[in-house]
Backbone as JSON Lines, residues from 0, in Angstrom:
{"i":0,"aa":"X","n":[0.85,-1.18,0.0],"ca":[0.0,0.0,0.0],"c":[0.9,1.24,0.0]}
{"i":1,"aa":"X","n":[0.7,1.99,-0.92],"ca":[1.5,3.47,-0.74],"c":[0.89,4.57,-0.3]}
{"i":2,"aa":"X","n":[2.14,5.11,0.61],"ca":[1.59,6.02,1.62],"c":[1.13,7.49,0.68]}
{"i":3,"aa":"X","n":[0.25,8.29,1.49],"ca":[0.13,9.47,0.94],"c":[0.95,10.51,1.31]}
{"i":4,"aa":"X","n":[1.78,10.93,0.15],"ca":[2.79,11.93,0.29],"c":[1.92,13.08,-0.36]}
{"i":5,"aa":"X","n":[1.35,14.24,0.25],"ca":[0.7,15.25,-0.35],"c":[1.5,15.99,-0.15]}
{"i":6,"aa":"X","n":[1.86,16.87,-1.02],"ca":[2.84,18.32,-0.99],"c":[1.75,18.95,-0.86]}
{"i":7,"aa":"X","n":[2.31,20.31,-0.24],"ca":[1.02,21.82,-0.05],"c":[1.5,21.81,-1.45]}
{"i":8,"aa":"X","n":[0.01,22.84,-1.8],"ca":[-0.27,23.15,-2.72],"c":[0.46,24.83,-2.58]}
{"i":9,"aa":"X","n":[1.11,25.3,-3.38],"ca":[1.77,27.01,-3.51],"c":[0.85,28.09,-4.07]}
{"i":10,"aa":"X","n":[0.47,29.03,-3.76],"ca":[-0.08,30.26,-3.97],"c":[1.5,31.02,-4.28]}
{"i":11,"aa":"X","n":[1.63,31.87,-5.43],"ca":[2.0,32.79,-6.2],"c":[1.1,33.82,-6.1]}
{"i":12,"aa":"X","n":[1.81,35.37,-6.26],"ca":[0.54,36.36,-6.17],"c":[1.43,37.19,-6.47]}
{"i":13,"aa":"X","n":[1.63,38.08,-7.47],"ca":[2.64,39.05,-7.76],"c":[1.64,40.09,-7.32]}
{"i":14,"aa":"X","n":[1.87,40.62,-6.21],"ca":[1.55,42.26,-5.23],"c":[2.1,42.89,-5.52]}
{"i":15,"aa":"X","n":[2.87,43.29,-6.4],"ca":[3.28,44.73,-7.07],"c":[3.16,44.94,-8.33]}
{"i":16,"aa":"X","n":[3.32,45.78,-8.88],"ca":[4.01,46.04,-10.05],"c":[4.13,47.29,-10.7]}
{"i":17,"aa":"X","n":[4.81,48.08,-11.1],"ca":[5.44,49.42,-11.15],"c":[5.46,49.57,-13.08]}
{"i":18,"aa":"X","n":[5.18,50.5,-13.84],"ca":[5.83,50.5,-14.98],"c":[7.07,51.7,-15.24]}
{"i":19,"aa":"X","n":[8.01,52.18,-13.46],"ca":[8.83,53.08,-13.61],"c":[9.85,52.49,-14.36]}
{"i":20,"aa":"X","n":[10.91,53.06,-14.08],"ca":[12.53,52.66,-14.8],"c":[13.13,51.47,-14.2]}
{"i":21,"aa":"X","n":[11.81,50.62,-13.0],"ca":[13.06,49.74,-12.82],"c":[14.16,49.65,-12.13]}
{"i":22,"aa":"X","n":[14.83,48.71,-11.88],"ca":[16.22,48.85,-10.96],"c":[17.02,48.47,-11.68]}
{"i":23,"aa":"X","n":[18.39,48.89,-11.62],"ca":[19.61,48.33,-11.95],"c":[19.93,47.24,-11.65]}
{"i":24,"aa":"X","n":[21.18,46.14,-12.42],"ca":[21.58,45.13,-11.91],"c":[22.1,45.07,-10.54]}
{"i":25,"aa":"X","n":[22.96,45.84,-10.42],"ca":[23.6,45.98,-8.91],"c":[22.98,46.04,-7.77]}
{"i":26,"aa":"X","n":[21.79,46.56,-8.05],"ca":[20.72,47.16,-6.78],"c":[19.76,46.06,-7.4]}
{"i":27,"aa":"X","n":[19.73,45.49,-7.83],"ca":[18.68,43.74,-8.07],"c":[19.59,43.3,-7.48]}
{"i":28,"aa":"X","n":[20.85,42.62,-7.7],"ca":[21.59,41.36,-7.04],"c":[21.21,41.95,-5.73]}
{"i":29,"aa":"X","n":[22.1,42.98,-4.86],"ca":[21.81,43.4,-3.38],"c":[20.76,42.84,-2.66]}
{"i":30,"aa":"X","n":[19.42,43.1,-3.9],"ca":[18.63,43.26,-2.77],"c":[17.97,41.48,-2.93]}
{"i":31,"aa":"X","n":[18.3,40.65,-4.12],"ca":[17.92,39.76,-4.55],"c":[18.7,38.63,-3.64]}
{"i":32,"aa":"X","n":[20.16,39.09,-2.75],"ca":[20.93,38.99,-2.37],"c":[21.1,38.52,-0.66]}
{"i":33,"aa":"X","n":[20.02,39.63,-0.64],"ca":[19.98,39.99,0.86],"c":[18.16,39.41,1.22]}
{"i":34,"aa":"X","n":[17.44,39.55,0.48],"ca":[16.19,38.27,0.65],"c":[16.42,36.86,0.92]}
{"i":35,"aa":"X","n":[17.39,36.69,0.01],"ca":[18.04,34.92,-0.19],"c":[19.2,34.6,1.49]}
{"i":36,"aa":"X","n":[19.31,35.35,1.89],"ca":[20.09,35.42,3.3],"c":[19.17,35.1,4.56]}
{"i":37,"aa":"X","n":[19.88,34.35,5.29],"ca":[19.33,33.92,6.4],"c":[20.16,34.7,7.95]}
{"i":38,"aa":"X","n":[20.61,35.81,7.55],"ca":[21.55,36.44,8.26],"c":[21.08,37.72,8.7]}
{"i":39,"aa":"X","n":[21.08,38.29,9.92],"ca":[20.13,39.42,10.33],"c":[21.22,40.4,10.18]}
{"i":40,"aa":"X","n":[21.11,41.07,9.08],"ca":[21.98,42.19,9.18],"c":[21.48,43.39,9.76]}
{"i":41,"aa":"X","n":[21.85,44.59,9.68],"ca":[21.95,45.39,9.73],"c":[20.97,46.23,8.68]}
{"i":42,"aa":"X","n":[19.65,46.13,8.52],"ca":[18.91,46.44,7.79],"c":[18.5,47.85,7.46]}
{"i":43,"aa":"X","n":[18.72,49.13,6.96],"ca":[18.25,50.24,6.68],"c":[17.06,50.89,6.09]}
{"i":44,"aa":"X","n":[17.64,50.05,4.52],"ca":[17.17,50.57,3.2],"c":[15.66,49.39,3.03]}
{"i":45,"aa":"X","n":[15.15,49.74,2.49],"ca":[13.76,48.7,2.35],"c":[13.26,47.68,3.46]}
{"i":46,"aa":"X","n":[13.49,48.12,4.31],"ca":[13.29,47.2,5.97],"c":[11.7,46.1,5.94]}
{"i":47,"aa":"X","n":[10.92,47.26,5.0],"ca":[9.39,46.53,4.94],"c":[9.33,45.17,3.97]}
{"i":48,"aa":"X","n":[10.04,45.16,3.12],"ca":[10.61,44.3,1.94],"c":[11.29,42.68,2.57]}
{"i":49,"aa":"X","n":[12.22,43.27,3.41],"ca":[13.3,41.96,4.21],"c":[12.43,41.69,4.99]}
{"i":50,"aa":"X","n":[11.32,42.39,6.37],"ca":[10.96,41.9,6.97],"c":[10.03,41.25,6.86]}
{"i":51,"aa":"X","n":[8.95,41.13,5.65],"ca":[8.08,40.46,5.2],"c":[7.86,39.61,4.85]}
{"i":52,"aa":"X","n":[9.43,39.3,3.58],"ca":[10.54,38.37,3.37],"c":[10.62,37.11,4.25]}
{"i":53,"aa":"X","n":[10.98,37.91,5.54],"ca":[11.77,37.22,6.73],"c":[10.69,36.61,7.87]}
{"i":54,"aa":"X","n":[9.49,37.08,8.01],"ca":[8.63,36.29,8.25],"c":[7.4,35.43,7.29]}
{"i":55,"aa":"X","n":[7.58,35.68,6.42],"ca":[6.91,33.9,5.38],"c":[8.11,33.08,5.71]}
{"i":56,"aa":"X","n":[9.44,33.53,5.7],"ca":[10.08,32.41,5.41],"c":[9.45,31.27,6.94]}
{"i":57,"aa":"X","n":[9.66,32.65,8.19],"ca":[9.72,31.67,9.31],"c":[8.37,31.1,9.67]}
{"i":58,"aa":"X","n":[7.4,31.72,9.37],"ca":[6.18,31.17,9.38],"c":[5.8,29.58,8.18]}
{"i":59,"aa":"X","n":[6.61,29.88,7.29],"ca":[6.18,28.86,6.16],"c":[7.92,27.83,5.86]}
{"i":60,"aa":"X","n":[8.64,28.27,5.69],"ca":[10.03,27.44,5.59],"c":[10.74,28.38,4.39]}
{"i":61,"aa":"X","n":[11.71,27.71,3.91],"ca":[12.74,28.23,3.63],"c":[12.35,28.58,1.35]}
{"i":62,"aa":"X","n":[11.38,27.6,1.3],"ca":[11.16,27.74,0.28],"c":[9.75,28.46,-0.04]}
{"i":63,"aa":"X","n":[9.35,29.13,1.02],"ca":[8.17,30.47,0.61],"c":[9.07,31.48,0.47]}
{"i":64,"aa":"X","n":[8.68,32.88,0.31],"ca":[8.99,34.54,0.26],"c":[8.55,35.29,-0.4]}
{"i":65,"aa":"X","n":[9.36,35.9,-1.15],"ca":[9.44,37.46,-1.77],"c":[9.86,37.11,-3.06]}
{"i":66,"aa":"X","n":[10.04,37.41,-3.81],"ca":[10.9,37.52,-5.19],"c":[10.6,38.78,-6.04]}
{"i":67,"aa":"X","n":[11.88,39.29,-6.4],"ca":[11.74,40.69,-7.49],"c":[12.09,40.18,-8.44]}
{"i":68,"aa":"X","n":[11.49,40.72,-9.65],"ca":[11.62,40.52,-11.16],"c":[12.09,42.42,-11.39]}
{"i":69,"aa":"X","n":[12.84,42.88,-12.32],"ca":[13.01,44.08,-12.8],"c":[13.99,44.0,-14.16]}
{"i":70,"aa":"X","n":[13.65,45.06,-14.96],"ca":[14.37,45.09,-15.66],"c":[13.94,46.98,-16.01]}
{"i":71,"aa":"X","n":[16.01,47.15,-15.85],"ca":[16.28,48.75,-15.97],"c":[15.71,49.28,-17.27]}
{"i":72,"aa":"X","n":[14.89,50.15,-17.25],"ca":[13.84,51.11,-18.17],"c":[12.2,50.45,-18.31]}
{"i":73,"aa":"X","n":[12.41,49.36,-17.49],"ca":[10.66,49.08,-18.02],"c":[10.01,48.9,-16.63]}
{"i":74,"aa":"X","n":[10.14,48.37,-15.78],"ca":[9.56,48.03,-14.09],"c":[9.88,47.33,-13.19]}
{"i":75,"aa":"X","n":[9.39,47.12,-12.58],"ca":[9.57,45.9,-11.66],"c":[8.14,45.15,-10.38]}
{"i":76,"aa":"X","n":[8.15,44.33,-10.49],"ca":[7.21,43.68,-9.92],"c":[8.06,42.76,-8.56]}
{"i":77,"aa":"X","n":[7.05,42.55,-7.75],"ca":[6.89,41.94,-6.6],"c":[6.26,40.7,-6.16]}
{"i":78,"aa":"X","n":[6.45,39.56,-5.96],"ca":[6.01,37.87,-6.6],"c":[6.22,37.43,-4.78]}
{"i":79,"aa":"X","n":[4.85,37.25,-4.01],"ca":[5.27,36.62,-2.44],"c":[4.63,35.26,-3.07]}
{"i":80,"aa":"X","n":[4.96,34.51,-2.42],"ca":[5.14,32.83,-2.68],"c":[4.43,31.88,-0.95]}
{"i":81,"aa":"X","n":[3.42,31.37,-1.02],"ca":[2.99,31.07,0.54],"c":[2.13,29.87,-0.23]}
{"i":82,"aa":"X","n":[2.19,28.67,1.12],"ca":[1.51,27.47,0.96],"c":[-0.01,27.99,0.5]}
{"i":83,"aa":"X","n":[-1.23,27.31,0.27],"ca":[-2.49,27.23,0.12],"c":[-3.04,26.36,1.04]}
{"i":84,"aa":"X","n":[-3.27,26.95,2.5],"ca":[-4.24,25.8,3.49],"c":[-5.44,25.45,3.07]}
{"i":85,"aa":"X","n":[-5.29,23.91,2.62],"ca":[-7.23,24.03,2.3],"c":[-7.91,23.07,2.95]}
């Protein structure tokens, strides 16, 4: 008899999206950089971003969050990633 292995099901929901200029590469890796970190830095710049980040992860595990998509002159969007309780 085989057991039931159910994976959660993932909710995707891109909550942003901007049609400004976009970010640069440098300021994408950083911040693409510093989401993907499990390390409490010293947080300044976008604090609402990491910390939002930083609790899906701990509420849900290591493979929920945040994700930015951008590209310099056209926008950038905002993609949070969370199980589906049903």
């Amino acid at each position: 008899m085989a057991g039931n292995h159910s994976h959660p099901r993932i909710r995707s929901a891109n909550i942003g999206h901007d049609n400004g200029m976009g970010i640069d590469k440098d300021t994408l890796r950083m911040l693409r950089t510093r989401l993907a970190s499990e390390a409490d830095e010293d947080v300044t710049a976008h604090i609402g971003l990491y910390n939002t980040n930083k609790r899906i992860k701990l509420a849900y595990g290591p493979g929920y969050g945040m994700t930015i998509r951008s590209k310099y002159g056209f926008g950038t969007s905002v993609q949070m990633t969370v199980p589906i309780n049903e």
